[in-house]
Structure formats: C-alpha cells, structure tokens
C-alpha positions as YAML, in Angstrom:
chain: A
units: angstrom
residues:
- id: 1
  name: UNK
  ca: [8.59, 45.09, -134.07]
- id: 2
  name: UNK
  ca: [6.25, 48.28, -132.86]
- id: 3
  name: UNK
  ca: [7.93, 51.20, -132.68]
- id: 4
  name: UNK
  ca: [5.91, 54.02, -130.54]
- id: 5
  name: UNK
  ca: [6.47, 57.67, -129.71]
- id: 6
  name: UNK
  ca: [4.81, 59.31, -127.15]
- id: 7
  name: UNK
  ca: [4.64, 62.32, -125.72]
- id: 8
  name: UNK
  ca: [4.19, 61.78, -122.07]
- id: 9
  name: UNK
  ca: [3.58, 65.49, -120.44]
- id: 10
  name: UNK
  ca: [5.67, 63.79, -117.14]
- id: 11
  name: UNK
  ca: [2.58, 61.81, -116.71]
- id: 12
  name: UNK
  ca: [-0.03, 64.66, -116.05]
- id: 13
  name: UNK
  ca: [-3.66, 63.17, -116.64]
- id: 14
  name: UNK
  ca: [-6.29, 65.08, -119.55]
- id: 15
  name: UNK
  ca: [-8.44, 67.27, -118.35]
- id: 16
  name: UNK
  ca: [-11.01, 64.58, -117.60]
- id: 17
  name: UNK
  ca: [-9.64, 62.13, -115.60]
- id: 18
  name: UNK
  ca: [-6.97, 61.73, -112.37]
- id: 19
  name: UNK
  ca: [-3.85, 60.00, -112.74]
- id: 20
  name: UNK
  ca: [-3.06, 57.00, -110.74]
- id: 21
  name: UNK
  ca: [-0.02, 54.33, -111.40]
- id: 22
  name: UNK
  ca: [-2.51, 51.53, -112.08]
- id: 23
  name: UNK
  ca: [-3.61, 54.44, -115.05]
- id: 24
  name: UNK
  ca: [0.11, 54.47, -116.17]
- id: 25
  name: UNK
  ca: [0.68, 50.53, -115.97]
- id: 26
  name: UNK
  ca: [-2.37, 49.95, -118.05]
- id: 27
  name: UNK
  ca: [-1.27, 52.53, -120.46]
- id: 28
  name: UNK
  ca: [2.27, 50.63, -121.11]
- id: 29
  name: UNK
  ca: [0.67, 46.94, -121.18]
- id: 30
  name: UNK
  ca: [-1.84, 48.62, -123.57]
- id: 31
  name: UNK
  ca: [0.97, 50.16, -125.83]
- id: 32
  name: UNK
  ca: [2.45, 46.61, -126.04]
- id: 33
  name: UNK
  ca: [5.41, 48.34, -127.73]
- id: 34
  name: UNK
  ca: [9.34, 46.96, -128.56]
- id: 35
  name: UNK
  ca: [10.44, 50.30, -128.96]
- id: 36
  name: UNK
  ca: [9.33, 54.10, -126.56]
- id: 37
  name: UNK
  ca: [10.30, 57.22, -127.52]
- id: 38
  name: UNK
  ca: [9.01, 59.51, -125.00]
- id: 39
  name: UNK
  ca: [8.91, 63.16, -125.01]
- id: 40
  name: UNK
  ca: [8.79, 65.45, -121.87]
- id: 41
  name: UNK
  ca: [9.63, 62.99, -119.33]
- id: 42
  name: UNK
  ca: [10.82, 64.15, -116.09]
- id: 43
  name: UNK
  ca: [14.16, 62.82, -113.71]
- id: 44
  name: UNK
  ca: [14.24, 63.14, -110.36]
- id: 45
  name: UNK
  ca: [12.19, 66.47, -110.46]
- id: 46
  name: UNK
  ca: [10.06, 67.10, -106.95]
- id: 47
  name: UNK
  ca: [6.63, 67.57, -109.92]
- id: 48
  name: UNK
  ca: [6.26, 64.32, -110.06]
- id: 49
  name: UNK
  ca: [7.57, 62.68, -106.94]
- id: 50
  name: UNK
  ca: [11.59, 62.51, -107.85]
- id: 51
  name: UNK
  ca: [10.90, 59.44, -110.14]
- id: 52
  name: UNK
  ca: [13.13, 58.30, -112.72]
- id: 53
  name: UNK
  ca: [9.96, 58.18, -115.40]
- id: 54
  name: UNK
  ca: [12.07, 56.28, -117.78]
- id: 55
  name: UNK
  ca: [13.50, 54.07, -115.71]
- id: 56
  name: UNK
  ca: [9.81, 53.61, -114.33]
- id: 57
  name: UNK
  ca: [8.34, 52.85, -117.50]
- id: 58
  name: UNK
  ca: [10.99, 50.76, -118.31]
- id: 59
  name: UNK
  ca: [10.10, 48.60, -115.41]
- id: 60
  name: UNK
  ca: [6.62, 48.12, -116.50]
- id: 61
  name: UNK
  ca: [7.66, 46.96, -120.16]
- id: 62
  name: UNK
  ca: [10.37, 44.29, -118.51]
- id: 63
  name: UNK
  ca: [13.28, 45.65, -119.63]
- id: 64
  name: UNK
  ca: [16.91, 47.27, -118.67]
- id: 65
  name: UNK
  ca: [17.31, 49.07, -121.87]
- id: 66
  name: UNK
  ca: [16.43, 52.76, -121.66]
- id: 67
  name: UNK
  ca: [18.35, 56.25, -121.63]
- id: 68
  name: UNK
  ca: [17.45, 60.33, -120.33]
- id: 69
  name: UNK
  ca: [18.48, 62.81, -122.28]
- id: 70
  name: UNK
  ca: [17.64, 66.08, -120.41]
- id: 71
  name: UNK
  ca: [16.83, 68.83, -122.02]
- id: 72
  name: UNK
  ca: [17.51, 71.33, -119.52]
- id: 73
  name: UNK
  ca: [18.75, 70.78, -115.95]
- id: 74
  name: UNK
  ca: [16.26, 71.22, -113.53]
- id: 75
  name: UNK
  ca: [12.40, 72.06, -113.79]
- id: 76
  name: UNK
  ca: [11.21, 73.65, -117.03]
- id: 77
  name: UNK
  ca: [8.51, 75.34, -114.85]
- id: 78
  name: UNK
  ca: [10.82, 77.06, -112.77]
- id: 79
  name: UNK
  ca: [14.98, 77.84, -113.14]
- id: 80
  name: UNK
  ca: [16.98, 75.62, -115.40]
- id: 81
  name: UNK
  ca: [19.90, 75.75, -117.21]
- id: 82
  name: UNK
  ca: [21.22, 74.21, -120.25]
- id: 83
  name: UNK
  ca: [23.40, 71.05, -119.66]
- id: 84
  name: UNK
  ca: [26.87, 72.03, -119.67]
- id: 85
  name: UNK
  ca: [29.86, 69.97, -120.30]
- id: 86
  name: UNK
  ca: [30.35, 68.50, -117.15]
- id: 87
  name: UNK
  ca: [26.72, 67.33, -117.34]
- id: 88
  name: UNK
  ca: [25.60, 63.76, -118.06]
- id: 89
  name: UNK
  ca: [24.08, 64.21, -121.60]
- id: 90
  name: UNK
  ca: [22.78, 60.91, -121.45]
- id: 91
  name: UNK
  ca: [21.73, 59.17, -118.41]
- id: 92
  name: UNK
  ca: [21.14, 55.49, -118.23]
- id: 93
  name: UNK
  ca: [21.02, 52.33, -115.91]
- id: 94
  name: UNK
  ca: [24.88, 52.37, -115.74]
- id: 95
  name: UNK
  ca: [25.15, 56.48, -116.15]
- id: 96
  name: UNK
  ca: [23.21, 58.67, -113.39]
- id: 97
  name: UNK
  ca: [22.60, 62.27, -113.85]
- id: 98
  name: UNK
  ca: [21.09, 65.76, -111.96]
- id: 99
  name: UNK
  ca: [17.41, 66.71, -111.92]
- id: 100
  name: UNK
  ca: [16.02, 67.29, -115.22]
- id: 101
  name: UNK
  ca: [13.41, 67.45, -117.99]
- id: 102
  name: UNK
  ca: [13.60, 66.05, -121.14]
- id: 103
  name: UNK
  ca: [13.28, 62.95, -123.92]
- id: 104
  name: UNK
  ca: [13.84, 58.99, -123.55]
- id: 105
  name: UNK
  ca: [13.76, 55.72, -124.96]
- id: 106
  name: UNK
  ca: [13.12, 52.41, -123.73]
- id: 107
  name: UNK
  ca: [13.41, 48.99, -126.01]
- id: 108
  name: UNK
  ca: [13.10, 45.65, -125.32]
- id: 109
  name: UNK
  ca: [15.78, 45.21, -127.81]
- id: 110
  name: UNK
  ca: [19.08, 45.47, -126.65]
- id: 111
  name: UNK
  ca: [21.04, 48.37, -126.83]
- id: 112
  name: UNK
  ca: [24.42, 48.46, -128.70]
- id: 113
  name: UNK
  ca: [24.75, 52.01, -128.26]
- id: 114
  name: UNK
  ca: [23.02, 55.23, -127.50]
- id: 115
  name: UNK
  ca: [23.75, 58.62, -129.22]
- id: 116
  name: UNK
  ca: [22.65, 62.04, -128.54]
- id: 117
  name: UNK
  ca: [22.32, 65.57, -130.77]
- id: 118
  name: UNK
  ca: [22.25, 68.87, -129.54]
- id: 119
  name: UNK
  ca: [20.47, 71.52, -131.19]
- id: 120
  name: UNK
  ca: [20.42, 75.25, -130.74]
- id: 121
  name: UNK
  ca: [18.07, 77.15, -129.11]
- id: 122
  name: UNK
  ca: [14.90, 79.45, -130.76]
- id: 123
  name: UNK
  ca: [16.52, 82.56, -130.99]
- id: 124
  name: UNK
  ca: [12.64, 83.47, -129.95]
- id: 125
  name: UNK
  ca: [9.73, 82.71, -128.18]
- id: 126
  name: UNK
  ca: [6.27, 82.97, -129.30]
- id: 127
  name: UNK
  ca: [3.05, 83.69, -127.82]
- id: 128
  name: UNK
  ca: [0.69, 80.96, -126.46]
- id: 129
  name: UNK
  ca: [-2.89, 80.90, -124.20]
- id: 130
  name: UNK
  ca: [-1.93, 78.81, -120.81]
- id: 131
  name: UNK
  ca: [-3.97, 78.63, -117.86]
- id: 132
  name: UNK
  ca: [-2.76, 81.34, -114.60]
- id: 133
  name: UNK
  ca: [-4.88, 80.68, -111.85]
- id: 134
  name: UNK
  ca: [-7.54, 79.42, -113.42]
- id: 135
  name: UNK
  ca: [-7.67, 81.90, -116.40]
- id: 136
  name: UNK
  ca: [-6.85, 81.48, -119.79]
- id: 137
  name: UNK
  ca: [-4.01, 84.00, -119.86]
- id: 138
  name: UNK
  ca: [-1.91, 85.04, -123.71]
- id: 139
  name: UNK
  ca: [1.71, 84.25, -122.29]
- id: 140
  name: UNK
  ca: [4.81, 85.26, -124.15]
- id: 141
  name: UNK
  ca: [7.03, 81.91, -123.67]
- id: 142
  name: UNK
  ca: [10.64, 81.42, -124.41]
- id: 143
  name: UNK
  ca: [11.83, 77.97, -125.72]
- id: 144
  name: UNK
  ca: [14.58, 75.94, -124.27]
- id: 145
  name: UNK
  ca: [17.10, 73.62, -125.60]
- id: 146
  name: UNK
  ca: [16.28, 70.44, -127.73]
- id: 147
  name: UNK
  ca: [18.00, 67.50, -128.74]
- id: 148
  name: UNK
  ca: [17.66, 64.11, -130.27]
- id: 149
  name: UNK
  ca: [18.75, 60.40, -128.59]
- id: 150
  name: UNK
  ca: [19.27, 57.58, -130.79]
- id: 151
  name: UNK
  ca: [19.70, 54.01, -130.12]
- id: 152
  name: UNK
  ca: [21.45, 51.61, -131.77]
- id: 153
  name: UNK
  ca: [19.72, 48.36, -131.65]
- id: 154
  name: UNK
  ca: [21.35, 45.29, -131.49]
- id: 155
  name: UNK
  ca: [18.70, 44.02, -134.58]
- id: 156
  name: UNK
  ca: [20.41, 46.81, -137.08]
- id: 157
  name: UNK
  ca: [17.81, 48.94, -136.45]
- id: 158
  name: UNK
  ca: [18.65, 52.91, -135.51]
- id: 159
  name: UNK
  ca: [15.81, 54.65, -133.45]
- id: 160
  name: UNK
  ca: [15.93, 58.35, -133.27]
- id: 161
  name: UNK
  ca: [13.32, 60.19, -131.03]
- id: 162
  name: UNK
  ca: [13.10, 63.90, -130.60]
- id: 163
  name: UNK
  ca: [11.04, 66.76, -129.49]
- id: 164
  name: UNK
  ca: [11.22, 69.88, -131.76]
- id: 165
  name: UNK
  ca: [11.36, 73.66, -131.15]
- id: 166
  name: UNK
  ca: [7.28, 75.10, -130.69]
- id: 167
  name: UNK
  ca: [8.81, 78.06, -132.93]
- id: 168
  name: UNK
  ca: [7.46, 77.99, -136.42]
- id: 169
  name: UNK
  ca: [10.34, 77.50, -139.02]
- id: 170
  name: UNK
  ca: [13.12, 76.40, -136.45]
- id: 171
  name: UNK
  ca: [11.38, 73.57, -135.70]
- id: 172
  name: UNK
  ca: [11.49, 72.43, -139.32]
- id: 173
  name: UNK
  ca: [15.58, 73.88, -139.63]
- id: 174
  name: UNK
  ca: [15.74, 71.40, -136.20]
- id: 175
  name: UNK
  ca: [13.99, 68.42, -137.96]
- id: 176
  name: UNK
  ca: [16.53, 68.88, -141.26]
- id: 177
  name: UNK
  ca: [18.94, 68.71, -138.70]
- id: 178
  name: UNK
  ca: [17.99, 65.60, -137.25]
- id: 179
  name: UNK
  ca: [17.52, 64.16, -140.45]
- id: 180
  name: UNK
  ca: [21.19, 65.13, -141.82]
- id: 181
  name: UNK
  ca: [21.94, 63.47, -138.41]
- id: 182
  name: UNK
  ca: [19.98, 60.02, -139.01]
- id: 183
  name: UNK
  ca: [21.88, 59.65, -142.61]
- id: 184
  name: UNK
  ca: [25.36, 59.83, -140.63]
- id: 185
  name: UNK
  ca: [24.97, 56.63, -138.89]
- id: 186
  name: UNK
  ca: [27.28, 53.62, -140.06]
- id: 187
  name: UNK
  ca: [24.08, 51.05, -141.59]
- id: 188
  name: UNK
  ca: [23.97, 49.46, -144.70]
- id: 189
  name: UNK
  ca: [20.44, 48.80, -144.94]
- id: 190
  name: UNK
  ca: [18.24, 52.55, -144.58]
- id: 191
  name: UNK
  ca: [15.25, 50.76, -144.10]
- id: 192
  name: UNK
  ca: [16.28, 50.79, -140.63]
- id: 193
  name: UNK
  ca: [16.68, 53.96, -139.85]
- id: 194
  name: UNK
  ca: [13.28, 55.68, -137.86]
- id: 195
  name: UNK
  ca: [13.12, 59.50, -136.48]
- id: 196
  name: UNK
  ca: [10.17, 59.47, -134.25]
- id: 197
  name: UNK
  ca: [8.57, 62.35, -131.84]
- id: 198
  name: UNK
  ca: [6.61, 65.39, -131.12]
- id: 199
  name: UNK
  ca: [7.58, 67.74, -134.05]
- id: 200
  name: UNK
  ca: [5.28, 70.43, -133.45]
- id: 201
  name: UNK
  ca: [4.87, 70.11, -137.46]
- id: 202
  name: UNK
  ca: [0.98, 70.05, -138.65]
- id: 203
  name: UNK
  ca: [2.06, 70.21, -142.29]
- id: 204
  name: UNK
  ca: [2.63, 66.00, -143.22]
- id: 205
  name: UNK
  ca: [4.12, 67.44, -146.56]
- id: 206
  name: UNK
  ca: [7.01, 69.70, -144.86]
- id: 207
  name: UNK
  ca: [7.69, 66.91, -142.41]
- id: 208
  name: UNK
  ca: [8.34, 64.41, -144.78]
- id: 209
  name: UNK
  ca: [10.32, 66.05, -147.38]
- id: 210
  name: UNK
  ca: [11.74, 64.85, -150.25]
- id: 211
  name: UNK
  ca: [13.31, 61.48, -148.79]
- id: 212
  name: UNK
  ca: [11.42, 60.56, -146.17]
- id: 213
  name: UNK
  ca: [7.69, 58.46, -145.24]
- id: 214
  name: UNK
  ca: [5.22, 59.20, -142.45]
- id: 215
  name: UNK
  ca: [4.80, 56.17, -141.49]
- id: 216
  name: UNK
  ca: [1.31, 56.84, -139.56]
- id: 217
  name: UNK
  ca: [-1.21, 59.60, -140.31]
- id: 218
  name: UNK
  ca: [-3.08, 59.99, -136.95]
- id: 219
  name: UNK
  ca: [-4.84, 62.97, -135.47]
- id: 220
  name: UNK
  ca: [-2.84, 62.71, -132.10]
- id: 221
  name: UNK
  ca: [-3.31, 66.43, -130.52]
- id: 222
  name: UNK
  ca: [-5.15, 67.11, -128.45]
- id: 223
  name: UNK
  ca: [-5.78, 63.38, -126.53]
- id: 224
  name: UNK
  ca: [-9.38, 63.98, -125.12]
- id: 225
  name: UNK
  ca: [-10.56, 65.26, -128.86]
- id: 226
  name: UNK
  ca: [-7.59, 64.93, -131.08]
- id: 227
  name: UNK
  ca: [-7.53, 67.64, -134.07]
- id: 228
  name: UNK
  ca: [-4.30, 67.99, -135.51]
- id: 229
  name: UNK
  ca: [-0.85, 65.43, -136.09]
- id: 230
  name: UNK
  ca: [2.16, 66.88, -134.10]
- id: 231
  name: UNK
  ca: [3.69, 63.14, -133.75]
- id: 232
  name: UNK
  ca: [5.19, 61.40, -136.56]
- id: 233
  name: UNK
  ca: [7.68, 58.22, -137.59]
- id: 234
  name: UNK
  ca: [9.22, 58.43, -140.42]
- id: 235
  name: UNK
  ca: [11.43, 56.51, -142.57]
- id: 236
  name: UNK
  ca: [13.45, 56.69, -145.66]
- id: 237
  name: UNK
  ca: [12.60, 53.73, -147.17]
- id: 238
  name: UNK
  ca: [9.94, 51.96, -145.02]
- id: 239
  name: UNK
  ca: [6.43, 53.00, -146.66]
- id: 240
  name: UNK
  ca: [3.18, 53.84, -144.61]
- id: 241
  name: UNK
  ca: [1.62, 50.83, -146.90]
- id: 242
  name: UNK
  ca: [4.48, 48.78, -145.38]
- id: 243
  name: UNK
  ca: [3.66, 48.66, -141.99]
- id: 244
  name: UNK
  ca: [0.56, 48.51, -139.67]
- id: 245
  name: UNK
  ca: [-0.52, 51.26, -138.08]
- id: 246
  name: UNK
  ca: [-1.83, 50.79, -134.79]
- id: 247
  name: UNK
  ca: [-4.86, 51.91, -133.02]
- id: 248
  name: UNK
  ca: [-4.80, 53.18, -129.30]
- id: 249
  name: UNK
  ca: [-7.46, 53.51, -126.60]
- id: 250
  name: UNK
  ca: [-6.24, 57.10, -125.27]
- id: 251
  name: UNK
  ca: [-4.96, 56.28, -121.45]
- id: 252
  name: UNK
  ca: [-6.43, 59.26, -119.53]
- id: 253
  name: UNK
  ca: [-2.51, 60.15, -119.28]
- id: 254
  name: UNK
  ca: [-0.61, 63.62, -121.48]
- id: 255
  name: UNK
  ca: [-2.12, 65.45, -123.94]
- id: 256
  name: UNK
  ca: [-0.99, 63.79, -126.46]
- id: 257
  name: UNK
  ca: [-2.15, 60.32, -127.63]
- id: 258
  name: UNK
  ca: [0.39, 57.52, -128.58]
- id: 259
  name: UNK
  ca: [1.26, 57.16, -132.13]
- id: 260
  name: UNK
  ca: [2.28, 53.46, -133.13]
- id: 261
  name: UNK
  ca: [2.99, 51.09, -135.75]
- id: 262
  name: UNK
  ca: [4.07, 47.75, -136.55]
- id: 263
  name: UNK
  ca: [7.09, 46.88, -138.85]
- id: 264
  name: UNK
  ca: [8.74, 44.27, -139.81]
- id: 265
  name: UNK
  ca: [12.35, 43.28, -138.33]
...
C-alpha cells in the first residue's frame, strides 16, 4: 500500500514552470499512490476555477473515496471565517459544502468512515517575507484554523492527514494533539495507525517523540531546490527500515514535493 502526503498549494506551479491539467494528471499517475493526503486544497473557490480539487484528483486516481475538510470558509487570501456549526465539517461525494480552503484525502481503499479534529487557533501570527507586487515585502501574517481528517479504511488501516499551525511551538502543542487523537481510535493492531502532512516541523527529533517513527526522511521544501523536511508520516510501530521510501520526479506543481512510501497491508 503507498501512503502519500502532499502539500498541493491549490495547484499553483514552482516558480519555473506553468501549470496545465495534463501537468496535474501526470503528477497523480506519477504518484501511483493508494492513499492522498493533501494539504491546502481549494473547493469551489473562484482562484482556481471553482473546482472541487479533491474530487478532481480523485478522478484521476479512479476512485469515489475522498473527503474536504475546510479549514476556513471562503478564500484564505481574502475574508473567511471559521466553519461554524451549521457548516459541513467534512464534505464528501454524498456531503456538499460552501467555498473553502483546506485539507483532503483520497484512497483507493474504501472508506468505512471519515473523522475530523478541530484545533485552536495561534493565539499569534508571526512575521514572514511574501512577494507584494513584485517585491519581497516582511509581512506580519495571522494564522487561521487547523484541523486533522482521518479515514478509516476498510483494510484496518487509520489514515490521519493534517496541516499544522506556521507558529513555532503551537504547531508542535497541535501535532501532540493529533497524536493523543490517533491513539483514541478503536484498532487493535497500532501498526496501522499513520499521521501524515505538512507539519511545519524541521526538527525530525521533536516530530517524532517518544512513540512515534518518521517513516521517510526527505528534504521536501522548497520543490525546485528542496532544503529542509516540513512533511512527514509517521507511525507508532511501523519503522522507517520497514517500509520503502519512495522517490519522486518533482511535478512542476506546489512548493512542496510529494513525500511517499510503501508499506505493507
């Protein structure tokens, strides 16, 4: 089974190349993945054409299985809001939902049952060098809401994917979070259990822990010349040695590069 995560940028191309859907359906048939967790994905946002980008890549891997979690309602470049209660939390085939940003997963394998986490907010922001009309600028940003989806896999596997805080230290309080989260589920057999995503973590050490494996050590950030590992897998009892870690051509597409590996069902 190859489980990848994959943080897809809501399909903006690297600085050196243009995007194109041929670019995106050659990226998916080149992942040859079971299992997508895919970070900043866009639904229905005007961005990037009011596509369903889960449902989309969905399509190209042949499958039905996939769920939206939005992270905030509308577009994180403009006015959101958090989801409120009335909101679709997660949005699938069978479960539509409002304009949004946020995480998904797609698997070949069916889908027993999906599950989502909420987690709180970066009481602060932090500063970071974005491009404002064509000059690198020093922009004090504000975070927005995270969460994690799971999916229950008909196999006995649990999938967790998630996109952590860019706020040093609450991203690591988030990823304890998720991991207190992962150990709640009703399995037998914790060799099945997998968080994957961006974790905005360059420290391997603090992201694994005491009880967990990084399953993967790849330099995945940025794509075009990667530097540092901001994606992981992990597992609590699957080691790296275990599985086979695979190696990607970068697509021309995020930048991030896919981080993937194969393990056994």
């Amino acid at each position: 089974m190859r489980l990848t995560s994959w943080n897809y940028l809501h399909g903006l191309p690297t600085p050196l190349s243009e995007p194109t859907n041929q670019g995106l359906s050659k990226a998916i048939t080149a992942l040859a993945t079971d299992v997508l967790g895919l970070q900043e994905v866009d639904y229905m946002l005007e961005r990037s054409g009011e596509e369903n980008q889960v449902a989309r890549i969905a399509e190209l891997m042949g499958t039905t299985h996939w769920a939206f979690a939005p992270s905030v309602i509308g577009s994180p470049d403009e006015d959101w809001m958090v989801p409120g209660s009335t909101d679709v939390k997660v949005v699938t085939e069978s479960a539509t939902g409002v304009p949004g940003y946020g995480i998904g997963l797609v698997s070949k394998i069916p889908v027993a049952s999906w599950h989502r986490l909420d987690l709180k907010v970066a009481p602060v922001g932090i500063y970071m060098k974005l491009p404002r009309n064509g000059i690198i600028k020093r922009i004090y940003v504000h975070d927005h809401p995270r969460s994690a989806l799971a999916a229950v896999l008909e196999n006995g596997w649990v999938i967790i994917n998630t996109h952590l805080s860019f706020v040093p230290l609450f991203n690591y309080l988030q990823l304890l979070e998720v991991k207190r989260w992962a150990k709640k589920f009703p399995i037998t057999d914790k060799n099945k259990i997998i968080i994957m995503g961006d974790l905005n973590l360059r420290r391997s050490a603090l992201v694994r822990g005491v009880n967990w494996n990084s399953l993967a050590t790849k330099l995945t950030f940025p794509s075009w010349s990667p530097k540092v590992q901001i994606d992981y897998i992990l597992s609590q009892k699957v080691a790296s040695e275990d599985v086979i870690a695979v190696d990607l051509v970068p697509s021309g597409i995020s930048d991030h590069l896919p981080l993937s590996v194969d393990v056994d069902q």
